[in-house]
N, C-alpha and C positions, 0 to 999 in steps of 0.2 A: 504494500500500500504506500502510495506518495501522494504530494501533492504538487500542484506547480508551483515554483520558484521564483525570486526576481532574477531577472534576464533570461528565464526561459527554462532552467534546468528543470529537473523532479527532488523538491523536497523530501526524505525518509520522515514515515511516521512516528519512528521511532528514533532520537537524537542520540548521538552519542555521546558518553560519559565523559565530560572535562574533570571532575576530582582527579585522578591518579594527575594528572601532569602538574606541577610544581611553579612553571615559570606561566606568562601571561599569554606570549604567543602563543606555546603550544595548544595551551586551554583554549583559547579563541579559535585556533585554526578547527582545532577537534570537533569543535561544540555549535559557532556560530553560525549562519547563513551565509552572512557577511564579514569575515575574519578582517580583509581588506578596508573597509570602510573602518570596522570600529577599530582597527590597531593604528590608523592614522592619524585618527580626528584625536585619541587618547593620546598618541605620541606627541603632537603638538601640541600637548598640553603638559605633558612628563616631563620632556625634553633633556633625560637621562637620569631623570631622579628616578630611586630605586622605590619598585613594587615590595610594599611590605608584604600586600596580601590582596585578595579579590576575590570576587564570586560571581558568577555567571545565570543570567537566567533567558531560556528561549521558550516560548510556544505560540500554537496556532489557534487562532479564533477565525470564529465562521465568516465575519463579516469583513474584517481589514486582511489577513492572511497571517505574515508571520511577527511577531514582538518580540525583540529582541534586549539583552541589558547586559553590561558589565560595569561592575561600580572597583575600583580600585583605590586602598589607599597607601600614601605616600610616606605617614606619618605627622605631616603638615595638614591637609588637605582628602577630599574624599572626592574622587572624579569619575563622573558617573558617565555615561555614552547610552543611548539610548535606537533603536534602529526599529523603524516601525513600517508594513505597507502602506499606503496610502490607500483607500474605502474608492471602492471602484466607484464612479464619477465623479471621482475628487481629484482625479488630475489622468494624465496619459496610464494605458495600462503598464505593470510592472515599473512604478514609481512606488520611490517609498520616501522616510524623512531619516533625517542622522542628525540627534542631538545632545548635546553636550551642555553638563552643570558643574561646575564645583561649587563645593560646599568646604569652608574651612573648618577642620576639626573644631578651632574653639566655638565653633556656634552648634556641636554636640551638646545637649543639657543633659540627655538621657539616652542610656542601652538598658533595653528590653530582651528577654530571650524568654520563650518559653517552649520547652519540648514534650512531646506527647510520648509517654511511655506506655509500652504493652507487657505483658509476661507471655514467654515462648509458654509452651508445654509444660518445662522442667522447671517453669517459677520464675529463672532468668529474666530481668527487667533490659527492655530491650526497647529504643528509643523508635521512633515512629511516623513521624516530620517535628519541624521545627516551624517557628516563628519569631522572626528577628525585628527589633522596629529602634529605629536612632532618631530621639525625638529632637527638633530644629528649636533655636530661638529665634529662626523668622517663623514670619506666621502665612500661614495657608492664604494663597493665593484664590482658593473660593472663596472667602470672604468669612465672616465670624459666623456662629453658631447662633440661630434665633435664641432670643430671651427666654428663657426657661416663666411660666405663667407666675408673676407676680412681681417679677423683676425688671427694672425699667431701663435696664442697659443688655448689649449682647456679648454674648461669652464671644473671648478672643482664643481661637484655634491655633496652636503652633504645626507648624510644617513637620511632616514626618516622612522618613522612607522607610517603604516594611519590604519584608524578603521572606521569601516559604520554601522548603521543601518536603518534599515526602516522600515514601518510600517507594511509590506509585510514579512520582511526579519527581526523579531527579536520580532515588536508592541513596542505600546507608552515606555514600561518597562524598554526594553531596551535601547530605545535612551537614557530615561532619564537616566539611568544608566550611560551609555557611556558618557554623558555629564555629568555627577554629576563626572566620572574619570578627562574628561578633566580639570574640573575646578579646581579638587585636584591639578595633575599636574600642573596647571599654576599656581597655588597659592604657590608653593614652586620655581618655575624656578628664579635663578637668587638671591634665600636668600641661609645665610649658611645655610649646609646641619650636621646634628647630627652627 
Protein backbone atom coordinates (compact mmCIF):
# COMPACT_ATOMS: atom_id res chain seq x y z
CA UNK A 1 0.00 0.00 0.00
CA UNK A 2 1.36 3.64 -0.89
CA UNK A 3 0.30 6.68 -1.57
CA UNK A 4 1.29 9.43 -3.98
CA UNK A 5 4.09 11.74 -3.00
CA UNK A 6 5.38 15.31 -3.60
CA UNK A 7 6.91 15.21 -7.03
CA UNK A 8 5.23 12.29 -8.20
CA UNK A 9 6.96 9.37 -6.27
CA UNK A 10 4.76 6.49 -4.12
CA UNK A 11 4.66 7.23 -0.46
CA UNK A 12 5.16 3.78 1.86
CA UNK A 13 2.39 3.22 4.32
CA UNK A 14 4.27 2.27 6.50
CA UNK A 15 7.43 4.97 7.50
CA UNK A 16 10.58 3.84 8.45
CA UNK A 17 12.01 3.96 11.93
CA UNK A 18 14.52 7.14 12.47
CA UNK A 19 15.35 6.13 16.49
CA UNK A 20 18.25 3.69 15.90
CA UNK A 21 20.35 6.45 13.96
CA UNK A 22 22.13 8.97 16.28
CA UNK A 23 23.03 11.81 14.09
CA UNK A 24 20.21 14.22 12.40
CA UNK A 25 20.95 13.46 8.79
CA UNK A 26 20.67 10.19 8.91
CA UNK A 27 17.30 10.38 10.98
CA UNK A 28 15.80 12.69 8.26
CA UNK A 29 17.18 10.85 5.35
CA UNK A 30 15.44 7.47 6.81
CA UNK A 31 12.36 8.88 8.06
CA UNK A 32 11.25 12.20 6.06
CA UNK A 33 9.51 12.80 2.66
CA UNK A 34 11.45 15.55 2.31
CA UNK A 35 15.00 14.98 3.82
CA UNK A 36 16.27 17.79 1.35
CA UNK A 37 14.09 20.57 2.13
CA UNK A 38 14.03 20.04 5.84
CA UNK A 39 18.00 19.56 6.36
CA UNK A 40 18.48 22.88 4.41
CA UNK A 41 16.09 25.22 5.73
CA UNK A 42 17.46 23.65 9.47
CA UNK A 43 21.18 24.15 8.35
CA UNK A 44 20.68 27.78 7.80
CA UNK A 45 19.72 28.18 10.80
CA UNK A 46 22.44 25.65 12.76
CA UNK A 47 25.17 26.85 10.75
CA UNK A 48 27.42 24.22 12.55
CA UNK A 49 26.21 24.48 15.97
CA UNK A 50 26.00 21.01 17.34
CA UNK A 51 22.75 18.98 17.48
CA UNK A 52 22.33 18.03 21.18
CA UNK A 53 19.25 16.16 20.38
CA UNK A 54 15.99 15.99 18.12
CA UNK A 55 12.86 14.18 17.39
CA UNK A 56 11.07 13.54 14.21
CA UNK A 57 7.45 13.37 13.43
CA UNK A 58 5.66 12.37 9.87
CA UNK A 59 2.04 11.29 8.92
CA UNK A 60 -0.73 11.27 6.47
CA UNK A 61 -4.04 12.80 6.66
CA UNK A 62 -6.93 12.57 4.32
CA UNK A 63 -7.29 15.96 3.35
CA UNK A 64 -3.72 17.85 2.94
CA UNK A 65 -1.58 14.57 2.33
CA UNK A 66 1.76 14.22 4.16
CA UNK A 67 2.81 16.46 7.73
CA UNK A 68 5.94 16.48 8.36
CA UNK A 69 8.24 17.83 11.78
CA UNK A 70 11.73 17.83 13.08
CA UNK A 71 12.27 20.01 16.17
CA UNK A 72 16.16 20.10 17.12
CA UNK A 73 17.97 21.42 19.81
CA UNK A 74 21.04 23.27 20.02
CA UNK A 75 21.37 23.96 23.61
CA UNK A 76 20.63 27.80 23.07
CA UNK A 77 17.79 27.58 21.07
CA UNK A 78 14.84 24.99 19.81
CA UNK A 79 14.46 24.84 15.82
CA UNK A 80 11.62 23.52 14.61
CA UNK A 81 11.16 23.00 10.50
CA UNK A 82 7.84 22.05 9.63
CA UNK A 83 6.89 20.43 5.94
CA UNK A 84 3.25 20.34 5.19
CA UNK A 85 1.03 19.46 1.56
CA UNK A 86 -0.75 22.18 0.43
CA UNK A 87 -5.06 21.13 0.49
CA UNK A 88 -5.63 20.53 -3.19
CA UNK A 89 -7.10 23.85 -4.53
CA UNK A 90 -4.97 25.61 -2.44
CA UNK A 91 -2.32 26.02 -4.92
CA UNK A 92 -0.79 23.92 -8.02
CA UNK A 93 -0.91 20.07 -7.43
CA UNK A 94 2.14 18.47 -5.58
CA UNK A 95 2.83 21.95 -3.73
CA UNK A 96 3.43 21.93 -0.34
CA UNK A 97 4.86 24.64 2.51
CA UNK A 98 8.54 24.53 4.48
CA UNK A 99 8.56 26.22 7.69
CA UNK A 100 10.78 27.39 10.10
CA UNK A 101 10.50 28.62 14.05
CA UNK A 102 12.93 29.13 16.65
CA UNK A 103 12.15 29.23 19.98
CA UNK A 104 14.91 30.37 22.58
CA UNK A 105 15.27 27.95 25.24
CA UNK A 106 14.87 30.62 27.93
CA UNK A 107 11.32 31.29 26.98
CA UNK A 108 10.86 27.38 28.07
CA UNK A 109 8.63 27.98 31.42
CA UNK A 110 7.76 24.33 31.57
CA UNK A 111 8.49 20.39 30.52
CA UNK A 112 5.74 18.15 30.62
CA UNK A 113 6.13 14.35 30.13
CA UNK A 114 3.69 11.81 30.67
CA UNK A 115 3.95 8.01 29.69
CA UNK A 116 1.26 5.42 29.50
CA UNK A 117 2.37 2.24 31.11
CA UNK A 118 0.83 -1.37 30.58
CA UNK A 119 2.00 -4.74 32.34
CA UNK A 120 3.03 -7.41 29.78
CA UNK A 121 1.71 -10.81 30.93
CA UNK A 122 4.46 -11.52 33.42
CA UNK A 123 3.41 -8.06 35.43
CA UNK A 124 6.44 -6.29 33.67
CA UNK A 125 5.49 -2.53 33.40
CA UNK A 126 6.00 -1.64 30.04
CA UNK A 127 5.67 1.86 28.62
CA UNK A 128 3.08 2.44 25.84
CA UNK A 129 3.37 6.16 24.19
CA UNK A 130 4.35 9.12 25.59
CA UNK A 131 3.29 12.65 25.71
CA UNK A 132 5.64 15.50 25.78
CA UNK A 133 4.55 19.39 25.96
CA UNK A 134 7.23 22.53 26.59
CA UNK A 135 5.14 25.08 27.61
CA UNK A 136 6.19 28.90 25.91
CA UNK A 137 6.18 32.34 27.80
CA UNK A 138 4.62 33.69 24.41
CA UNK A 139 1.25 33.39 24.21
CA UNK A 140 -0.98 31.48 21.74
CA UNK A 141 -1.29 33.05 18.65
CA UNK A 142 -5.35 32.07 18.68
CA UNK A 143 -5.82 34.53 20.94
CA UNK A 144 -6.86 34.06 24.95
CA UNK A 145 -9.37 31.67 26.30
CA UNK A 146 -13.06 33.02 26.80
CA UNK A 147 -13.86 34.22 30.21
CA UNK A 148 -14.77 31.47 32.35
CA UNK A 149 -18.89 32.67 33.55
CA UNK A 150 -18.58 35.31 36.02
CA UNK A 151 -15.25 36.63 35.29
CA UNK A 152 -14.94 39.95 33.40
CA UNK A 153 -11.44 39.56 31.90
CA UNK A 154 -10.16 36.57 29.53
CA UNK A 155 -7.79 33.99 30.50
CA UNK A 156 -4.23 34.56 28.61
CA UNK A 157 -3.11 31.03 26.88
CA UNK A 158 0.62 30.43 26.76
CA UNK A 159 2.04 28.92 23.45
CA UNK A 160 2.95 25.28 23.79
CA UNK A 161 4.49 22.40 21.41
CA UNK A 162 3.40 18.86 22.31
CA UNK A 163 4.87 15.67 20.77
CA UNK A 164 3.31 11.98 20.95
CA UNK A 165 4.35 8.65 20.30
CA UNK A 166 3.05 5.39 20.59
CA UNK A 167 3.72 2.02 20.12
CA UNK A 168 1.33 1.80 17.08
CA UNK A 169 2.33 5.36 15.95
CA UNK A 170 6.37 5.51 15.99
CA UNK A 171 7.34 1.73 18.42
CA UNK A 172 9.31 1.54 21.62
CA UNK A 173 12.38 3.70 19.44
CA UNK A 174 10.79 6.31 19.21
CA UNK A 175 9.05 7.02 22.55
CA UNK A 176 12.23 6.53 23.88
CA UNK A 177 13.60 8.83 21.79
CA UNK A 178 11.03 11.53 22.21
CA UNK A 179 11.69 11.13 25.86
CA UNK A 180 15.56 10.81 25.96
CA UNK A 181 14.54 14.81 23.86
CA UNK A 182 12.33 15.65 26.60
CA UNK A 183 14.72 15.09 29.37
CA UNK A 184 17.54 17.12 27.25
CA UNK A 185 15.16 19.85 27.22
CA UNK A 186 14.29 19.90 30.90
CA UNK A 187 17.63 19.41 31.87
CA UNK A 188 18.62 22.97 30.54
CA UNK A 189 15.12 24.97 31.36
CA UNK A 190 15.80 27.47 33.77
CA UNK A 191 20.13 27.21 33.64
CA UNK A 192 22.08 29.84 31.77
CA UNK A 193 21.99 29.35 28.37
CA UNK A 194 25.72 29.51 26.10
Amino acid sequence: MSRPAFGGGELPAVFPDWSPYQDLDSAARAYLRDPEVALEALGGVLRGATVLGFTLERFVNEVNGVWQEVVVCDGSRLILWHGEDVAPGDGPPGSMTSSLRVVPLSSVTEVGCRRRLTRTPSGQARVDSIDVYLLLSSLDEAGAAPAAPGEDHQAVRHDALRFGKTLDDGGAGQIARLEEFARLVASMVGRPTL
